[in-house]
Gaussian input, Z-matrix of N, CA and C with variables (Angstrom, degrees):
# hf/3-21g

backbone

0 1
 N
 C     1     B1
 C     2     B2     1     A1
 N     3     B3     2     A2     1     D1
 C     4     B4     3     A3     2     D2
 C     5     B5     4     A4     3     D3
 N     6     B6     5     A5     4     D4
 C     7     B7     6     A6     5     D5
 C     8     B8     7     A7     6     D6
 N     9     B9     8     A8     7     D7
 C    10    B10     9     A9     8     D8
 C    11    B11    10    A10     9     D9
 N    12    B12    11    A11    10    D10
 C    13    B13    12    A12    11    D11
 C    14    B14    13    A13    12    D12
 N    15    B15    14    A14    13    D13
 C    16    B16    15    A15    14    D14
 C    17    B17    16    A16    15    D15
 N    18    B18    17    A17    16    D16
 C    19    B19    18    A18    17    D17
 C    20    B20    19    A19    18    D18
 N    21    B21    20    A20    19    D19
 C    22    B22    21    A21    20    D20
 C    23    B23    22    A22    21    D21
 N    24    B24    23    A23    22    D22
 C    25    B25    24    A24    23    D23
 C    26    B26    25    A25    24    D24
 N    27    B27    26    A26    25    D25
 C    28    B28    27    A27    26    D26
 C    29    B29    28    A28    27    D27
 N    30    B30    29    A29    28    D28
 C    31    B31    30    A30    29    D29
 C    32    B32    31    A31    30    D30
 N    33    B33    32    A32    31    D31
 C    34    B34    33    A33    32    D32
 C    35    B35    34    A34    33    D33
 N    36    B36    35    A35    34    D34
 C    37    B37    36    A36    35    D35
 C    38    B38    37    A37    36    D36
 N    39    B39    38    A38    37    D37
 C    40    B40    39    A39    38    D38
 C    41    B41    40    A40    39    D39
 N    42    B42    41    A41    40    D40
 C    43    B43    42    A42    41    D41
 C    44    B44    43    A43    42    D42
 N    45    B45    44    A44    43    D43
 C    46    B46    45    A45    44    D44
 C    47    B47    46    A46    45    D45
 N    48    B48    47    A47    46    D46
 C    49    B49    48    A48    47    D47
 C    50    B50    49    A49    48    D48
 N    51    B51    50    A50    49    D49
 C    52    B52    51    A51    50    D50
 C    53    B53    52    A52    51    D51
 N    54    B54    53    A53    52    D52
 C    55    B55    54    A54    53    D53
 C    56    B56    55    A55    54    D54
 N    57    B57    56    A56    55    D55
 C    58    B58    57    A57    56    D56
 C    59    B59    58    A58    57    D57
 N    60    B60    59    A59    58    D58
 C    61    B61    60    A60    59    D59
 C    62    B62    61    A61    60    D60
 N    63    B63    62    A62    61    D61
 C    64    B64    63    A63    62    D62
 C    65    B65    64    A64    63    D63
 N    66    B66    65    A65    64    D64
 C    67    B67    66    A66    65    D65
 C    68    B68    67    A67    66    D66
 N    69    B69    68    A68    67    D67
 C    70    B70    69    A69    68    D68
 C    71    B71    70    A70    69    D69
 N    72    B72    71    A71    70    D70
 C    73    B73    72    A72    71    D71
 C    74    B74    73    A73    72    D72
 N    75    B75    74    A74    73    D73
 C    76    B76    75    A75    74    D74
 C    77    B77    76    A76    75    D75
 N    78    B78    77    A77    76    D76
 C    79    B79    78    A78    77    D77
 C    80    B80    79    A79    78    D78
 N    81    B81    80    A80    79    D79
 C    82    B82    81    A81    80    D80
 C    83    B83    82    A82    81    D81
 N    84    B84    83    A83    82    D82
 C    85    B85    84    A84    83    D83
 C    86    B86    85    A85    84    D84
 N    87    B87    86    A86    85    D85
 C    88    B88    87    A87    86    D86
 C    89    B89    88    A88    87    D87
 N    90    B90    89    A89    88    D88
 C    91    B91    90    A90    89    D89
 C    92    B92    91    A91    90    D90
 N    93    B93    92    A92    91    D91
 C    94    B94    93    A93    92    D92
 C    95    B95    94    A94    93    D93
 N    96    B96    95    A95    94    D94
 C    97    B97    96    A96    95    D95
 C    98    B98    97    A97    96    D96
 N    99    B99    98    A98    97    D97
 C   100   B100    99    A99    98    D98
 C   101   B101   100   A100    99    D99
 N   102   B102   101   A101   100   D100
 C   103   B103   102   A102   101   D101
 C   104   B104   103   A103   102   D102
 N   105   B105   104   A104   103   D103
 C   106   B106   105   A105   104   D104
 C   107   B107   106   A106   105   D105
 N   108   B108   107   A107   106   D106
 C   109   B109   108   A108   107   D107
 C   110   B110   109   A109   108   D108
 N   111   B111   110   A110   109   D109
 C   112   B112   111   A111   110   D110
 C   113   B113   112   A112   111   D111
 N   114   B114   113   A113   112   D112
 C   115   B115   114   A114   113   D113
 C   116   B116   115   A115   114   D114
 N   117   B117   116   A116   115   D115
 C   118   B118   117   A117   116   D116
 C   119   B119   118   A118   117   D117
 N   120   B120   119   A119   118   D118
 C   121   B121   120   A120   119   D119
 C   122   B122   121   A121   120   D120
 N   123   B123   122   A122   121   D121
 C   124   B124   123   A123   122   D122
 C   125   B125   124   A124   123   D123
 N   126   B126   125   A125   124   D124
 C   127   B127   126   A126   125   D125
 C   128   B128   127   A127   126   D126
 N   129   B129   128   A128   127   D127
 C   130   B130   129   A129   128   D128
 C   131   B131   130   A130   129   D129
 N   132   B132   131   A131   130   D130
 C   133   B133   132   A132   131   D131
 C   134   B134   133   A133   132   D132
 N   135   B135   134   A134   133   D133
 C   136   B136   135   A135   134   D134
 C   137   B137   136   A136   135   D135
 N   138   B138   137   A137   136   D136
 C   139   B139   138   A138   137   D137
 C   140   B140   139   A139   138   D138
 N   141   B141   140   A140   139   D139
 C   142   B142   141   A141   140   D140
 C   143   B143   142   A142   141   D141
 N   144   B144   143   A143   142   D142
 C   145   B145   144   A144   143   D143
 C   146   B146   145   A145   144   D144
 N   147   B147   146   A146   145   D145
 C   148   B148   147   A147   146   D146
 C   149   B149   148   A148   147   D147
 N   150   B150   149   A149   148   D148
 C   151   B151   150   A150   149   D149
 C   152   B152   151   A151   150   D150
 N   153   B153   152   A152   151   D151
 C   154   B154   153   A153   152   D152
 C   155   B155   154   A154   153   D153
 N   156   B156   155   A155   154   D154
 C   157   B157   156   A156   155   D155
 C   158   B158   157   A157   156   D156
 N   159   B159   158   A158   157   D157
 C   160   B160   159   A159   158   D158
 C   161   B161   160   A160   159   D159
 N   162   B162   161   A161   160   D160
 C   163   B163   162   A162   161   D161
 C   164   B164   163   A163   162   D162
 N   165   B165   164   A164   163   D163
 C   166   B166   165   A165   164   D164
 C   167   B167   166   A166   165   D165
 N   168   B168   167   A167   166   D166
 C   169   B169   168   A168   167   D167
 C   170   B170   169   A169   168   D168
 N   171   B171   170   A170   169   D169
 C   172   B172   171   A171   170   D170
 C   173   B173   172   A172   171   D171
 N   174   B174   173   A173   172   D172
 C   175   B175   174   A174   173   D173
 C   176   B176   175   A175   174   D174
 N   177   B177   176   A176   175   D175
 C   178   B178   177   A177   176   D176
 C   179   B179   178   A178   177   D177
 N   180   B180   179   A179   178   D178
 C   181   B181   180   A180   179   D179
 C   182   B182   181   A181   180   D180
 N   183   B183   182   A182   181   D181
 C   184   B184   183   A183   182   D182
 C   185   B185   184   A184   183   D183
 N   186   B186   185   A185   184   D184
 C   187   B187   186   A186   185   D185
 C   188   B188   187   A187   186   D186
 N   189   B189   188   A188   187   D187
 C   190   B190   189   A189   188   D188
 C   191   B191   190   A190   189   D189
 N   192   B192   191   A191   190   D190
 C   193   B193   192   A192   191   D191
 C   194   B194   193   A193   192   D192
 N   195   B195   194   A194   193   D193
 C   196   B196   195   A195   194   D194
 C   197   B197   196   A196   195   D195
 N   198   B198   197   A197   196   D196
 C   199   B199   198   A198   197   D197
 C   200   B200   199   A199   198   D198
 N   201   B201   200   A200   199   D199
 C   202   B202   201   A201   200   D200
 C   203   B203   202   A202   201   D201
 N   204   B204   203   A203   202   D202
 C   205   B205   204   A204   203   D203
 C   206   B206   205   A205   204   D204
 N   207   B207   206   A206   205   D205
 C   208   B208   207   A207   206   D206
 C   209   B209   208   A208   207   D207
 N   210   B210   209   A209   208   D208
 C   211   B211   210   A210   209   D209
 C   212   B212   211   A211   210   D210
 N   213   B213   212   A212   211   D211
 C   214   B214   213   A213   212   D212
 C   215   B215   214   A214   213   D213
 N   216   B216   215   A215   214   D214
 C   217   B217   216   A216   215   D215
 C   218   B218   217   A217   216   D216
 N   219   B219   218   A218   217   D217
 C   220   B220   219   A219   218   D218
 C   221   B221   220   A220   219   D219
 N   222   B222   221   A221   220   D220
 C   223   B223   222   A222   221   D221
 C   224   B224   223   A223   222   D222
 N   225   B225   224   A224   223   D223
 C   226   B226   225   A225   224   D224
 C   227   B227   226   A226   225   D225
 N   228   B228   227   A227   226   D226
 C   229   B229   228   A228   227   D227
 C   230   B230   229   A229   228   D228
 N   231   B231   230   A230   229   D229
 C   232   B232   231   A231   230   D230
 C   233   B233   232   A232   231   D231

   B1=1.4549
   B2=1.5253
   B3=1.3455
   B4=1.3040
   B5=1.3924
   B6=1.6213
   B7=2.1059
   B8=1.6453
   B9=1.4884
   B10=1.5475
   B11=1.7293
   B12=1.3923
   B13=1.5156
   B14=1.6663
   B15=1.2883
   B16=1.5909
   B17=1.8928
   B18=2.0617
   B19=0.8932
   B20=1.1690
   B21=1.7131
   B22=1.5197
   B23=1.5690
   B24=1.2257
   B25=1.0673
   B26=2.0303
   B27=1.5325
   B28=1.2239
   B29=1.4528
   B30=0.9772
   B31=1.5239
   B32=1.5781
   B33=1.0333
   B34=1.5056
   B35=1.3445
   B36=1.7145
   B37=1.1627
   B38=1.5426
   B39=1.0102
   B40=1.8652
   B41=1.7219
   B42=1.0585
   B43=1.6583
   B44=1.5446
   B45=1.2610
   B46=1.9390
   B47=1.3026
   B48=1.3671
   B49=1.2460
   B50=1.5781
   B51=1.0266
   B52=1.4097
   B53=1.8213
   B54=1.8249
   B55=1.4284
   B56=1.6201
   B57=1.2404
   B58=1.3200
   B59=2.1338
   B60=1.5754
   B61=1.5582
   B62=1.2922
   B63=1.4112
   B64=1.4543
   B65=1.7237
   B66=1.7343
   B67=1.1251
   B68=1.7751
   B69=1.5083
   B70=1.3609
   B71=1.6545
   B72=1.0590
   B73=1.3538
   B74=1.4327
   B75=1.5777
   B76=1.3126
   B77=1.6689
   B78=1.6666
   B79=1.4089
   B80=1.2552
   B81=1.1994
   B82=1.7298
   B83=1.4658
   B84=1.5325
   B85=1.9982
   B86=1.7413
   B87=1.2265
   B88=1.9538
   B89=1.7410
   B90=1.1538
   B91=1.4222
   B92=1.8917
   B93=1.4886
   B94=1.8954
   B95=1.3982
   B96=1.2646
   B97=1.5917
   B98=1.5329
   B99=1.2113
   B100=1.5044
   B101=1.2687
   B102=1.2999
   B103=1.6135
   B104=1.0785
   B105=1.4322
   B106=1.4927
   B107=1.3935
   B108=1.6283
   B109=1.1150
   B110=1.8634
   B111=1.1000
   B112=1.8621
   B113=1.6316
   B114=1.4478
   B115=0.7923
   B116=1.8070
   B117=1.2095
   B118=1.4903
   B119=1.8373
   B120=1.6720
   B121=1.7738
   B122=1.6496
   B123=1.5234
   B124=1.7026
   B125=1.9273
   B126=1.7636
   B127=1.8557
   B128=1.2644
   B129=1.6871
   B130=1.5249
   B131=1.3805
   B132=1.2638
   B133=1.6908
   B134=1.6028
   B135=1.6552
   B136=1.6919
   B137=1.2200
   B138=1.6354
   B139=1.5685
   B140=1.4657
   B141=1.4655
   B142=1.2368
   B143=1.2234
   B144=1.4569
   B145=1.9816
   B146=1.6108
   B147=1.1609
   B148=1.1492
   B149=2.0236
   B150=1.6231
   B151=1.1303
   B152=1.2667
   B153=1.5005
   B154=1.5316
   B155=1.7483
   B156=1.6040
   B157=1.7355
   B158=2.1173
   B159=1.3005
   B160=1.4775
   B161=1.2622
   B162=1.0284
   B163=1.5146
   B164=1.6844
   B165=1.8082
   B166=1.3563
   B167=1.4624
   B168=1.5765
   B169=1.7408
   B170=1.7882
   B171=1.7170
   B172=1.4915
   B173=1.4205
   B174=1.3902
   B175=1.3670
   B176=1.5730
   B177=1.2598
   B178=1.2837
   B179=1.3309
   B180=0.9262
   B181=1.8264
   B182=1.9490
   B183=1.2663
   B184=1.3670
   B185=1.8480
   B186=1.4806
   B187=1.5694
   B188=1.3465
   B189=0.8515
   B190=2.0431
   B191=1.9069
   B192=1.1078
   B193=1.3714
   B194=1.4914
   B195=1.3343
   B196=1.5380
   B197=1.3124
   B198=1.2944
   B199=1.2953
   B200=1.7171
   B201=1.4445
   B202=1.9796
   B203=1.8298
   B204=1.1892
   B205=2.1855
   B206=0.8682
   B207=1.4677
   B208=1.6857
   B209=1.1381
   B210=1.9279
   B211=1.0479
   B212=1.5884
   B213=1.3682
   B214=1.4990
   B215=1.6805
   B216=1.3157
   B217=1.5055
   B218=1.5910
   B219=1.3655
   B220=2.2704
   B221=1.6219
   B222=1.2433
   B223=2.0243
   B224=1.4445
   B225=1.7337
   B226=1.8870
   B227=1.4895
   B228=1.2144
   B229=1.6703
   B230=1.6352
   B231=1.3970
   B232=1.4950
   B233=2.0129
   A1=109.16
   A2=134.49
   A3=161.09
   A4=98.84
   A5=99.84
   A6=104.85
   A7=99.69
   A8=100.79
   A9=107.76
   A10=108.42
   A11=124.41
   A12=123.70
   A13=96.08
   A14=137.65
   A15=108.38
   A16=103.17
   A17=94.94
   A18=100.41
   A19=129.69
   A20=117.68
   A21=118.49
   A22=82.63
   A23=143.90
   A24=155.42
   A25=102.99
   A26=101.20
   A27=130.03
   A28=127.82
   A29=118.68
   A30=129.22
   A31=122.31
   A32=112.17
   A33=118.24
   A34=115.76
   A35=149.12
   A36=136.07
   A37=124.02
   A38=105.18
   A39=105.06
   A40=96.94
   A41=119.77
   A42=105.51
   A43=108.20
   A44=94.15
   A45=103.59
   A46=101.83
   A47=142.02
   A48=165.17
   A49=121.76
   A50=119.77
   A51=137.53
   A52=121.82
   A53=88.43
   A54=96.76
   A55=109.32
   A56=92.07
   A57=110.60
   A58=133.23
   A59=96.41
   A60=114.41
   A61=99.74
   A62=96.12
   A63=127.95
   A64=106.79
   A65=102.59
   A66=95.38
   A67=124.04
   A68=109.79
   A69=107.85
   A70=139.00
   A71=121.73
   A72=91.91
   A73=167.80
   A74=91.24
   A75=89.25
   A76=115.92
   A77=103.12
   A78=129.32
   A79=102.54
   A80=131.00
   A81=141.13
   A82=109.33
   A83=130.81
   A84=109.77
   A85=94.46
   A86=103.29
   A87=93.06
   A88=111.58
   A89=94.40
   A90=102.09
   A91=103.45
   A92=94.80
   A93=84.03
   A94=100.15
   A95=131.49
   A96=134.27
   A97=88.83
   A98=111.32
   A99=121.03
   A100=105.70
   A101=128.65
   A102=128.83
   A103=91.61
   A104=119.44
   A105=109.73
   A106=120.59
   A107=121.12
   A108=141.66
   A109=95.34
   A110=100.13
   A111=120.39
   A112=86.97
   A113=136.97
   A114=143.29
   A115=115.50
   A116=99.85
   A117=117.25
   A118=124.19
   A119=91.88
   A120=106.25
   A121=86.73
   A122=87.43
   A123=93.17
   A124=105.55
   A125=78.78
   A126=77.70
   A127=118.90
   A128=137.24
   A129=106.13
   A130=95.77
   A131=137.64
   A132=121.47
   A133=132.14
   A134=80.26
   A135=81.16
   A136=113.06
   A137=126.86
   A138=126.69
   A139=119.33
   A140=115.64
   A141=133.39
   A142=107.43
   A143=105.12
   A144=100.43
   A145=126.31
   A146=114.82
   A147=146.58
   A148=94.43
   A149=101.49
   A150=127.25
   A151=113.67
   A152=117.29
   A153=115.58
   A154=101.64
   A155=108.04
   A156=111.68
   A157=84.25
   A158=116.84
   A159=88.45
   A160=132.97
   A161=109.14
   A162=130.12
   A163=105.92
   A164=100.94
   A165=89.75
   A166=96.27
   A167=125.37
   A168=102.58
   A169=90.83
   A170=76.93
   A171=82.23
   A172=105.24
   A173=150.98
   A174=128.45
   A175=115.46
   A176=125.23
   A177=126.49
   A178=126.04
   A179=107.56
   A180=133.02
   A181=92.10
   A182=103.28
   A183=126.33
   A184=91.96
   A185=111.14
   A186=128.97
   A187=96.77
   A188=141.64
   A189=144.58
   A190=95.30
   A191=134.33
   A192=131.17
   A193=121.86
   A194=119.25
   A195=120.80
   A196=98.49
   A197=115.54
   A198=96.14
   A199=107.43
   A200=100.22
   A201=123.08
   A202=101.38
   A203=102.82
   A204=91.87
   A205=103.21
   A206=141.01
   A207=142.78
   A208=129.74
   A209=113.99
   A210=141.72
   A211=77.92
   A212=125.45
   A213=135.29
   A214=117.35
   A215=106.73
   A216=116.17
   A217=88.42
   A218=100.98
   A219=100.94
   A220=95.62
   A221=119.52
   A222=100.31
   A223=125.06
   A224=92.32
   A225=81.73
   A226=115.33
   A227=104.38
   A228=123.82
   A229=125.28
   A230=114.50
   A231=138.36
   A232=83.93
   D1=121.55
   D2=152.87
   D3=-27.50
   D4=124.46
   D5=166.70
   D6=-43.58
   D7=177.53
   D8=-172.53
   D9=-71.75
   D10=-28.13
   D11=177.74
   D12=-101.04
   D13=-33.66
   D14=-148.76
   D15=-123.10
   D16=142.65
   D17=161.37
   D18=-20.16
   D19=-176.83
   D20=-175.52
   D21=-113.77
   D22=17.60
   D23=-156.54
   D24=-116.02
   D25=-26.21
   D26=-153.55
   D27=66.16
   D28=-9.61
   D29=156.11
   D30=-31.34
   D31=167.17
   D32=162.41
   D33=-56.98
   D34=150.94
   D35=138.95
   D36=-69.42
   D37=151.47
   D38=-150.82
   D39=-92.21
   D40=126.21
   D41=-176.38
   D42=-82.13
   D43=117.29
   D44=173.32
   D45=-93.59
   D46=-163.79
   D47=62.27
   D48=-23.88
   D49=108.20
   D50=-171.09
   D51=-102.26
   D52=-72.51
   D53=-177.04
   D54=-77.38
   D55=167.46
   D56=-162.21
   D57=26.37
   D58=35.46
   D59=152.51
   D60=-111.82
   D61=176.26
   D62=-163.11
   D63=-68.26
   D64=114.50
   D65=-168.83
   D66=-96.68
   D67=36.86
   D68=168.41
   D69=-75.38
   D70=132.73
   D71=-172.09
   D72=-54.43
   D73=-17.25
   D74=170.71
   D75=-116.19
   D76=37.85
   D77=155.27
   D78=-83.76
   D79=-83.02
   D80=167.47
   D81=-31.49
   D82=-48.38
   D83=165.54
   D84=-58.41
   D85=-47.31
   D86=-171.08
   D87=-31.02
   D88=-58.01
   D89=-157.42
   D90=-68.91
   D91=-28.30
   D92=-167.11
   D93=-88.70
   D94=-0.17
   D95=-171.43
   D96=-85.99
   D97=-61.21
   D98=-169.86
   D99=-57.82
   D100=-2.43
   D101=177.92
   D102=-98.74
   D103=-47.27
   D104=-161.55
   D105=-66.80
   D106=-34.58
   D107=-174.86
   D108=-54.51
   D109=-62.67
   D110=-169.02
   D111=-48.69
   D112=-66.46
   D113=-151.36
   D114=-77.74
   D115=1.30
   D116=169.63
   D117=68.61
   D118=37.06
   D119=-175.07
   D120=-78.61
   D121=156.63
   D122=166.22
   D123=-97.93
   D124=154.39
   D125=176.16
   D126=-61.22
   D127=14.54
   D128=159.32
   D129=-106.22
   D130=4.75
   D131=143.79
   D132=-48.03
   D133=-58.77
   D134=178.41
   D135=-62.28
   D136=-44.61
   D137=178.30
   D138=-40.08
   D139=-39.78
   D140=175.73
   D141=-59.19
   D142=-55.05
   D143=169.57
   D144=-58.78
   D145=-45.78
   D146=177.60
   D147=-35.32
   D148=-74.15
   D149=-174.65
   D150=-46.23
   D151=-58.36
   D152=-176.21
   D153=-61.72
   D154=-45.77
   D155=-150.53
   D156=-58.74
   D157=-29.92
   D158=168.15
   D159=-111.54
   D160=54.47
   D161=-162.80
   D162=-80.78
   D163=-42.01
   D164=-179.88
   D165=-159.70
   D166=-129.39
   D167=-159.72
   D168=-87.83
   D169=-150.99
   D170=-164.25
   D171=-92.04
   D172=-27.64
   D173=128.77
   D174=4.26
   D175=-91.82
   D176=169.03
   D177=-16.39
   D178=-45.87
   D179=-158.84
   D180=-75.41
   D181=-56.01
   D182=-152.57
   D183=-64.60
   D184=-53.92
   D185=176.57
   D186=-61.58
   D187=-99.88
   D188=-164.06
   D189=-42.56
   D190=-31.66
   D191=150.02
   D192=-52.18
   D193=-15.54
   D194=-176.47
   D195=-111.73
   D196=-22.33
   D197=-158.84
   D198=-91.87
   D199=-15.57
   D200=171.56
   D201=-73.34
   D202=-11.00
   D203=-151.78
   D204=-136.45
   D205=119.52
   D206=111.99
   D207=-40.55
   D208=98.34
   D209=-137.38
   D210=-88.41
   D211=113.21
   D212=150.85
   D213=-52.17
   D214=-23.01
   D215=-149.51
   D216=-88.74
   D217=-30.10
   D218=-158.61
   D219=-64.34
   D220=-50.37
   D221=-176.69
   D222=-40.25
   D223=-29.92
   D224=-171.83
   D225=-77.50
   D226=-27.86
   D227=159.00
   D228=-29.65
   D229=-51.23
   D230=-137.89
   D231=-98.15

């Protein structure tokens, strides 16, 4: 499990918006690639993300997605 801010990459986690968008999957890589890009990872980071988030179902996907992202969306939630 990843410190409370950083990738497993050790990086920063990239702040997406999560909750309450569209939760298909390859809406959710959309959105965290496009963070990552903004956030200035190189493409064999993101590939690495890319790679695990389809590693296996979407459970999986959803976990290696949390563990890359600071869900912007969870405060409005709470």
């Amino acid at each position: 499990m990843p410190n409370n801010n950083l990738a497993p990459n050790g990086k920063e986690q990239v702040k997406v918006k999560l909750v309450g968008e569209d939760g298909n999957a390859f809406a959710i890589m959309g959105r965290v690639v496009t963070a990552m890009r903004r956030a200035g990872w190189s493409k064999e980071e993101i590939d690495k993300y890319t790679a695990e988030a389809r590693s296996g179902n979407y459970d999986h996907l959803l976990q290696i997605t949390m563990d890359y992202t600071d869900d912007i969306g969870k405060e409005e939630d709470e």
